[in-house]
LUMDOLO-459850 format. One line per field, with one value per residue: residue in three letters; x, y, z of N, C-alpha, C in turn. Coordinates in steps of 0.2 Angstrom, whole numbers, plus 5000, padded with zeros to 4 digits. Layout:
BEGIN
residuo	c(ALA:...)
nx	c(X:...)
ny	c(Y:...)
nz	c(Z:...)
cax	c(X:...)
cay	c(Y:...)
caz	c(Z:...)
cx	c(X:...)
cy	c(Y:...)
cz	c(Z:...)
//
This chain:
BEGIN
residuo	c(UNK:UNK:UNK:UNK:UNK:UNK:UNK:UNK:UNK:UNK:UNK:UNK:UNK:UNK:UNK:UNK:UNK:UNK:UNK:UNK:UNK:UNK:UNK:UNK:UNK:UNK:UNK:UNK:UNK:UNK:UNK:UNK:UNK:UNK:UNK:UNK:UNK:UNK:UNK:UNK:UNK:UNK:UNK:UNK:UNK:UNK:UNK:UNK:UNK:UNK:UNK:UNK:UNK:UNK:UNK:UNK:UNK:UNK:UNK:UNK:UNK:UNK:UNK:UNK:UNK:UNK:UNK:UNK:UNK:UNK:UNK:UNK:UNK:UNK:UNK:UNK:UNK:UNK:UNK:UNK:UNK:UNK:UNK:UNK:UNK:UNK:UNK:UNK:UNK:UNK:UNK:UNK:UNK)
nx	c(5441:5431:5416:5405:5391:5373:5362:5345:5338:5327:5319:5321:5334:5348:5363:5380:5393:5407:5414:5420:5409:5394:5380:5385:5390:5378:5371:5378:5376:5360:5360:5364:5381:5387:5391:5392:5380:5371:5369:5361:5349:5337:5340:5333:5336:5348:5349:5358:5372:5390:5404:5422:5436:5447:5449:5453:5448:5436:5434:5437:5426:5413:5417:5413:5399:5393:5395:5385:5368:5354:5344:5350:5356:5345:5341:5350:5349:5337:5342:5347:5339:5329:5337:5339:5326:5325:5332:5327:5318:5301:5288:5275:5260)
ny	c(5451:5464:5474:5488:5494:5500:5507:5508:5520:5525:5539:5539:5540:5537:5527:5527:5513:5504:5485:5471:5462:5462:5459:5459:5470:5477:5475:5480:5493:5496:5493:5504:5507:5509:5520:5537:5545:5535:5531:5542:5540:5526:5512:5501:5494:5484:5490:5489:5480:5478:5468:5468:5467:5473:5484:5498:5497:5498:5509:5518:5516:5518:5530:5537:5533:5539:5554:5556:5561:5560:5552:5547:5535:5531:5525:5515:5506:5501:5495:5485:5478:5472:5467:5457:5450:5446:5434:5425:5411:5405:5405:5393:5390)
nz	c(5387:5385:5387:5379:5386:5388:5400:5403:5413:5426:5425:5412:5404:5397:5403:5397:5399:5402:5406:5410:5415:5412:5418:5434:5431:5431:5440:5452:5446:5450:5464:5467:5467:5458:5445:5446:5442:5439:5454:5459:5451:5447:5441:5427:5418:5406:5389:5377:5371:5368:5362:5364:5359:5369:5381:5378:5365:5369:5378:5369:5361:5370:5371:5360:5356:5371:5367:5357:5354:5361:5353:5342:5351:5353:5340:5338:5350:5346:5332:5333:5343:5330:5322:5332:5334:5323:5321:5331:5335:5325:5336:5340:5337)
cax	c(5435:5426:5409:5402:5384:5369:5358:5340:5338:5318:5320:5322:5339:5353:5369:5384:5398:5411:5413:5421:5404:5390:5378:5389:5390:5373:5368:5381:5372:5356:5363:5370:5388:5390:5395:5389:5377:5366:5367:5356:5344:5335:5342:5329:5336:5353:5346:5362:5379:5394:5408:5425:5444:5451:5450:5457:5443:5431:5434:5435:5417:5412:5415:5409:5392:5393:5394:5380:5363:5348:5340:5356:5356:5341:5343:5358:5344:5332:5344:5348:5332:5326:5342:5338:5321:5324:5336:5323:5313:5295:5284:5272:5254)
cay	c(5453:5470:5478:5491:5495:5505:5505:5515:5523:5525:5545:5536:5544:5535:5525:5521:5511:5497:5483:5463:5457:5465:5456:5461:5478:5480:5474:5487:5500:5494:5494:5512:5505:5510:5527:5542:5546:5528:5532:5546:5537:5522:5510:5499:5488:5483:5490:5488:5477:5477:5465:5472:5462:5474:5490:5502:5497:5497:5513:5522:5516:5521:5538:5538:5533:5548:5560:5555:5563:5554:5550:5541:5530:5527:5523:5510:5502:5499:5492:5479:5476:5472:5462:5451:5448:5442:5429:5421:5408:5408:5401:5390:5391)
caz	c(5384:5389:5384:5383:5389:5388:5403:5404:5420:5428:5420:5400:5402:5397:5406:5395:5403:5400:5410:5410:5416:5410:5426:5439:5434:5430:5448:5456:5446:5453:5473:5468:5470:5451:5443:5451:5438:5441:5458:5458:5447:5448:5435:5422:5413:5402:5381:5374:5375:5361:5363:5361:5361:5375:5385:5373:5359:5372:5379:5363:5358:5376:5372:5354:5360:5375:5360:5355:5356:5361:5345:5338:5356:5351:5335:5339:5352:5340:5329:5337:5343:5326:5321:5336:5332:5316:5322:5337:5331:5327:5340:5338:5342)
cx	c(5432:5419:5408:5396:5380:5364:5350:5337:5326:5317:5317:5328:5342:5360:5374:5390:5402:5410:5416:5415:5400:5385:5381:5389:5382:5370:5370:5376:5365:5356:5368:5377:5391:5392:5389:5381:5369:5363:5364:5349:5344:5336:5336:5333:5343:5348:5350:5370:5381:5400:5415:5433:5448:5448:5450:5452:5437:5429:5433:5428:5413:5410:5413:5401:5390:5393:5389:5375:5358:5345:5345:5357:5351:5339:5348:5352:5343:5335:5345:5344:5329:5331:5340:5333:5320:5328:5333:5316:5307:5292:5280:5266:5250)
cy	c(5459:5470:5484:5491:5500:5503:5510:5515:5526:5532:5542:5539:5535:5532:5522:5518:5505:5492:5475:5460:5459:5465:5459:5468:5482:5478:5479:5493:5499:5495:5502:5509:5508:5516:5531:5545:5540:5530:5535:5543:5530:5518:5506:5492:5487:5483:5490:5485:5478:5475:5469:5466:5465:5480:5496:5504:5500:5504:5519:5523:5519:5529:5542:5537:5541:5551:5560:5558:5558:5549:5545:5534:5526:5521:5515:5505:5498:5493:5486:5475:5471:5466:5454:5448:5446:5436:5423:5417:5408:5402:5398:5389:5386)
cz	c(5388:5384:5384:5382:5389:5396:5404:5411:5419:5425:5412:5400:5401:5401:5401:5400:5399:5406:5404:5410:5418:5417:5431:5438:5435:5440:5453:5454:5451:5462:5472:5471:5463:5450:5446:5447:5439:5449:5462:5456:5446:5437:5432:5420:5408:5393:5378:5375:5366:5366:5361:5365:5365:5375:5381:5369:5363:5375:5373:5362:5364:5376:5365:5357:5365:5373:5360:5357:5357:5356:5343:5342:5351:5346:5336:5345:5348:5335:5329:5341:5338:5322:5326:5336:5328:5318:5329:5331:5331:5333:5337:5340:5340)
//
């Protein structure tokens, strides 16, 4: 099972990457042990995961994503943002 990942850097820029275990890479990012890009930049936070049946898939969407301009990330965040909030139950006050 891979993923791949969005992470937002202390900038608001962007990180995509793949990875087995989403945690563990995000932590390397975190200790600059990750891609060269992170390591420069102080990472934030994991804003997006997509599940994927192998490497292959994984990678491809990987680099579909990296095409992409900002706006459409952001877009693709959001979305899922708003998917996920709809399926949290409500609190109770």
């Amino acid at each position: 099972m891979y993923f791949v990942y969005l992470i937002e850097c202390s900038d608001g820029s962007f990180y995509t990457g793949i990875t087995t275990d989403v945690e563990r890479r995000f932590n390397e990012h975190k200790n600059k042990m990750g891609g060269h890009y992170t390591s420069s930049k102080k990472v934030v936070r994991v804003v997006y995961t997509e599940e994927h049946p192998n490497r292959s898939s994984a990678l491809k969407r990987e680099a579909e994503i990296k095409s992409w301009r900002r706006k459409k990330k952001l877009n693709l965040i959001c979305a899922t943002m708003t998917r996920t909030a709809k399926h949290r139950p409500k609190r109770r006050t």
